[in-house]
C-alpha positions in Angstrom: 96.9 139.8 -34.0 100.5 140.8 -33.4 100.3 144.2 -35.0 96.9 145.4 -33.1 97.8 143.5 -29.5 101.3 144.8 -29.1 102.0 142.3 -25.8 103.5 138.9 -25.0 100.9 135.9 -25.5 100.6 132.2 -25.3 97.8 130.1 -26.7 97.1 126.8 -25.1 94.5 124.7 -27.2 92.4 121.7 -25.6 91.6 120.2 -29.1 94.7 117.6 -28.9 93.6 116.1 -25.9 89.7 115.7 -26.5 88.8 115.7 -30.3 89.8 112.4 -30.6 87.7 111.3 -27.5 84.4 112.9 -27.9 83.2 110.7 -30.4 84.9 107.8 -29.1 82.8 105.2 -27.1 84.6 105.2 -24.2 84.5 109.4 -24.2 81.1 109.0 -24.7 80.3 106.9 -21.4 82.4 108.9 -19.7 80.9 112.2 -20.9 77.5 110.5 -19.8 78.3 109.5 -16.4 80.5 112.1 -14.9 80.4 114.7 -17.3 84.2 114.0 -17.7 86.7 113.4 -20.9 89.4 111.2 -20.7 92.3 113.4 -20.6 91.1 116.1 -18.2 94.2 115.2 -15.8 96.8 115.3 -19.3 95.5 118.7 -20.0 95.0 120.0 -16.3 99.0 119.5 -15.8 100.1 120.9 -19.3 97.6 123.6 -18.9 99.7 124.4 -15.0 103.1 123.9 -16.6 102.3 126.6 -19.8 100.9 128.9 -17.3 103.9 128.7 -14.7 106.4 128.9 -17.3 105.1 131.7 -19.4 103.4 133.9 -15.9 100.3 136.0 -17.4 98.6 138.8 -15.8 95.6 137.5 -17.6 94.3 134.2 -18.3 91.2 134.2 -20.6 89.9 130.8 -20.8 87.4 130.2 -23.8 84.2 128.1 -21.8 87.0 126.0 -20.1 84.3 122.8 -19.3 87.2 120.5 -19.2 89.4 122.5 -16.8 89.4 121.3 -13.0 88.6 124.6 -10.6 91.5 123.3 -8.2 93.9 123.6 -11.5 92.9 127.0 -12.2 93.2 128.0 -8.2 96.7 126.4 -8.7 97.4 128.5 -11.6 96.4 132.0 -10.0 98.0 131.2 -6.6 101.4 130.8 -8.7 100.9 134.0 -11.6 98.7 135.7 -9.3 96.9 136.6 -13.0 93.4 137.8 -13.3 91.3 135.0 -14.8 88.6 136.0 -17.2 86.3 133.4 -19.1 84.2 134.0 -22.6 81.3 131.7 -21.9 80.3 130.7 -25.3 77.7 128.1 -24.3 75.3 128.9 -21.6 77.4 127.2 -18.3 73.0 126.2 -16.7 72.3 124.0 -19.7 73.7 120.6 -18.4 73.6 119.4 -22.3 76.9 121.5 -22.4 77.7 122.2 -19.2 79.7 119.9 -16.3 80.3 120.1 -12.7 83.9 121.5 -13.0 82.9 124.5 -15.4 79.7 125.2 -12.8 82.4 125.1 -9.4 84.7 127.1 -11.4 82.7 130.2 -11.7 83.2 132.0 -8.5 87.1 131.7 -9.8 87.0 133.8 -12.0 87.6 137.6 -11.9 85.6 138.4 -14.9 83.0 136.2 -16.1 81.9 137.4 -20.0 79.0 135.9 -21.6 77.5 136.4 -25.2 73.5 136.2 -23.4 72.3 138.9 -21.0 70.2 135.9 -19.6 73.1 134.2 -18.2 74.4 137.2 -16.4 71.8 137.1 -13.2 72.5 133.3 -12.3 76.2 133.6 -12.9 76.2 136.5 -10.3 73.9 134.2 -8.5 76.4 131.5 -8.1 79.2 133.7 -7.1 81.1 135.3 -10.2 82.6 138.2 -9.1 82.0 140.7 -12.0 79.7 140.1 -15.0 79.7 141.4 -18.6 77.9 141.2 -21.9 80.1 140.4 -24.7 78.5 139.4 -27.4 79.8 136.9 -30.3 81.7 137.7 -33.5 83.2 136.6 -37.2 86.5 135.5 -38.3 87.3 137.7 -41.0 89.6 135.1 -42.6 86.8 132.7 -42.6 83.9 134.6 -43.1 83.9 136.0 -46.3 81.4 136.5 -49.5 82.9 133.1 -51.8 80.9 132.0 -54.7 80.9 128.6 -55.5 81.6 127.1 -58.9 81.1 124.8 -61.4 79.8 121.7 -59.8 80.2 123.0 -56.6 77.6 125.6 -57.4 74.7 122.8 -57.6 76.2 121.3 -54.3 75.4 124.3 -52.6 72.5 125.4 -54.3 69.4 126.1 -52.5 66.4 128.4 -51.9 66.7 128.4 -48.2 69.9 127.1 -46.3 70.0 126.5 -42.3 73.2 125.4 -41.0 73.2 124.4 -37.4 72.4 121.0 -35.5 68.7 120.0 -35.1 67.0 120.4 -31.7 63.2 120.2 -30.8 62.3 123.9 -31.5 63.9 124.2 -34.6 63.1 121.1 -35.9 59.6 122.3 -35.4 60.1 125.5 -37.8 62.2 123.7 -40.6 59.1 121.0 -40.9 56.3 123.9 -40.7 58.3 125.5 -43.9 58.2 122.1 -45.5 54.7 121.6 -45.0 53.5 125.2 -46.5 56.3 125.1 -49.1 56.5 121.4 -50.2 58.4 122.7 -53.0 61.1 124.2 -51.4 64.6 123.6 -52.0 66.1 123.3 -48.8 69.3 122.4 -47.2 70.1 121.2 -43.9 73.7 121.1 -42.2 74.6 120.2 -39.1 74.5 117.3 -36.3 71.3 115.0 -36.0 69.0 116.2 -39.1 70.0 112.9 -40.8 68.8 110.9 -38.6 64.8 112.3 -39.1 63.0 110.4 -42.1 61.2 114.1 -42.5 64.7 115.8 -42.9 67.1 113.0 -44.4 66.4 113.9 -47.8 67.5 117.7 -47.0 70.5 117.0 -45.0 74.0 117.6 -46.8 76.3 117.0 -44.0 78.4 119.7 -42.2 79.4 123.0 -43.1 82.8 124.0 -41.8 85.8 126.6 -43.0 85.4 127.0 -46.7 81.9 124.8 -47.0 80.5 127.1 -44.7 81.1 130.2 -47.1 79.9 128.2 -50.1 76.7 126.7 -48.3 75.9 131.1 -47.4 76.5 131.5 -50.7 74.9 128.9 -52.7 71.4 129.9 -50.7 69.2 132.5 -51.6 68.3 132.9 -48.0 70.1 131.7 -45.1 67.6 130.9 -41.5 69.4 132.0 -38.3 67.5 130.2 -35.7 69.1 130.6 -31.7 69.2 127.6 -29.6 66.1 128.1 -26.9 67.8 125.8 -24.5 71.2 128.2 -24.7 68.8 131.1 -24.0 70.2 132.6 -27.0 69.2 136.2 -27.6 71.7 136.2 -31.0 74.2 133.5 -32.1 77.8 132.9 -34.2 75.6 132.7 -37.2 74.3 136.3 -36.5 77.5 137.6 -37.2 78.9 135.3 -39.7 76.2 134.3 -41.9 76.3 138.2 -43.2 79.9 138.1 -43.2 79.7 135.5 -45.7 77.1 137.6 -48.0 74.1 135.7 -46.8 70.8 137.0 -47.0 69.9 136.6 -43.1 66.2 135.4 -41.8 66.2 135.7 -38.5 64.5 135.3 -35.1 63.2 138.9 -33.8 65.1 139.2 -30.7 66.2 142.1 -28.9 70.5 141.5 -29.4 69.6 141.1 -33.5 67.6 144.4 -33.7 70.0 145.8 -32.3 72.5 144.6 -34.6 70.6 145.1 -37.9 68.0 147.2 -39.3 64.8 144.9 -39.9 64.1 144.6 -43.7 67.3 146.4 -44.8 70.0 144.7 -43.4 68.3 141.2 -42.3 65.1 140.0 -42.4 63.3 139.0 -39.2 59.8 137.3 -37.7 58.6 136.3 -34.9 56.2 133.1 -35.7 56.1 130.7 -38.3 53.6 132.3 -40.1 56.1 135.3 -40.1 58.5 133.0 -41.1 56.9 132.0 -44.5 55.6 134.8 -45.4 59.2 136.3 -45.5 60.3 133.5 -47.3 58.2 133.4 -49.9 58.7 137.4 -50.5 62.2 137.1 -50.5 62.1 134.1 -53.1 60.3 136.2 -55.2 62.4 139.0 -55.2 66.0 138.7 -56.1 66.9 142.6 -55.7 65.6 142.5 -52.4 68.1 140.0 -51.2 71.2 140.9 -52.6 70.4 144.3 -51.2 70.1 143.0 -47.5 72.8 140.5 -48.0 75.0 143.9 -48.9 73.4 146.1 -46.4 74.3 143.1 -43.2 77.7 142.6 -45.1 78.4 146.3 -44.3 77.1 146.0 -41.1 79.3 143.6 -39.8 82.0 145.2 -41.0 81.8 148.8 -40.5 81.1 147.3 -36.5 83.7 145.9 -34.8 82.5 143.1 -34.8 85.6 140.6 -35.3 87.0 138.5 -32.5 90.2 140.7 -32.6 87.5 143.1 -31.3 86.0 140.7 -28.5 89.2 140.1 -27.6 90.1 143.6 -26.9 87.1 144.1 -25.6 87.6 141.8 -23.0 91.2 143.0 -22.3 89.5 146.6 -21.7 87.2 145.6 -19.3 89.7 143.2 -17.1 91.9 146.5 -17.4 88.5 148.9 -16.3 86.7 146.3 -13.4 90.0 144.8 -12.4 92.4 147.8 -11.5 
């Protein structure tokens, strides 16, 4: 990071003051009736003392749904910086959304967002300038790892989805397992364990290392987007190919534009689609590795990284903001 952003930089994380509180009974009932975390104050006024004491030209705030607006005004009216924000959930679904992150946008200078259907209704509710940026990989993470030993029949599986369950994608996973009873699935992520159709498959969560061995241990990995983010692509998009996964994929217009159909990833629009790939790609083992290879190269011949988001977005503060 150092070596390719040449400049002066402070990184404030928001972890300390709400992991511990998001799963916590009284963050939840405070999450459910004001759309507010304990600690929003805590952070708001360490947050205002980094930012006076270090005096950016730019503050880019990562989704920022536990910031107050009247902290950020603060901030700017003492740096006089140019705020961007990366809004990596969609800021109109209330499931992730909260009144300070929706009174904040007109705030910001640059508003960035990974969907092209978010960019109408921020401009709608005052953002000043709008861009598509779309989401990336962590090349430290994401990387082809092969799992071992016993770890290899932890992991092992004919079709891996790693993601929480919602409505519409419990609705495909359950059409698979009715046409392919057979199927050795495997399910990580929030909420699939707590579906009598889905406990069986579910093997927890799939973070830093697991996630690499959960690509790698399947011989096809499902990328489905979140309907209620209006996702047109996701994380996964980028990073289940990083990892070497042989991507199945929604046909949306971001992915085709991202990967050739049938030689980097494999996409389908319907659940009969959806099988029908499935059960090709089962069948033939050269096919996937070539994809998986082919979406490997992909990402990485792109500039695709989020050292690459990141000065992306510093280009286009620098370009709209002059």
């Amino acid at each position: 990071m150092a070596a390719r952003f040449p400049i002066a930089w402070a990184f404030v994380d928001d972890a300390p003051f709400f992991s511990r509180l998001e799963g916590h009974l009284v963050g939840r009932a405070a999450w459910r009736l004001a759309r507010r975390l304990p600690g929003q104050a805590q952070f708001g006024r360490y947050l205002e003392r980094v930012a006076t004491d270090f005096c950016p030209d730019i503050v880019i705030v990562v989704k920022g749904a536990h910031i107050d607006p009247k902290v950020l005004e603060r901030i700017k009216a003492r740096t006089r910086a140019r705020f961007v924000n990366y809004a990596t959930d969609d800021p109109f679904n209330l499931r992730n959304s909260t009144p300070a992150l929706l009174a904040s946008i007109p705030i910001y200078d640059l508003y960035a967002s990974p969907r092209r259907a978010n960019l109408g209704d921020l401009t709608a509710k005052g953002a000043r300038h709008v861009a598509f940026v779309r989401f990336g990989y962590k090349p430290e993470l994401h990387f082809p790892e092969a799992a071992h030993g016993g770890q290899g029949s932890r992991f092992d599986a004919d079709l891996a989805f790693i993601g929480g369950c919602d409505e519409t994608r419990a609705l495909f996973v359950e059409e698979i397992l009715r046409r392919m009873p057979r199927l050795k699935l495997a399910l990580y992520g929030g909420y699939w364990d707590r579906s009598r159709l889905f406990r069986s498959f579910y093997r927890g969560f799939a973070v830093g290392r697991d996630f690499r061995l959960a690509v790698s241990g399947a011989r096809i990995v499902l990328n489905l987007v979140r309907r209620a983010n209006r996702d047109g692509h996701v994380m996964r998009t980028f990073e289940v190919p990083a990892c070497g996964g042989c991507m199945l994929a929604e046909r949306t217009q971001e992915q085709l534009e991202l990967f050739e159909d049938g030689r980097e990833a494999v996409f389908f629009d319907d659940v009969e689609e959806m099988v029908a790939r499935v059960e090709w790609l089962l069948k033939d083992e050269s096919a996937r590795q070539r994809i998986a290879l082919a979406g490997l190269r992909r990402v990485r011949d792109g500039r695709h990284t989020y050292a690459d988001r990141l000065h992306e977005l510093l280009s286009l503060a620098e370009e709209i903001l002059a």
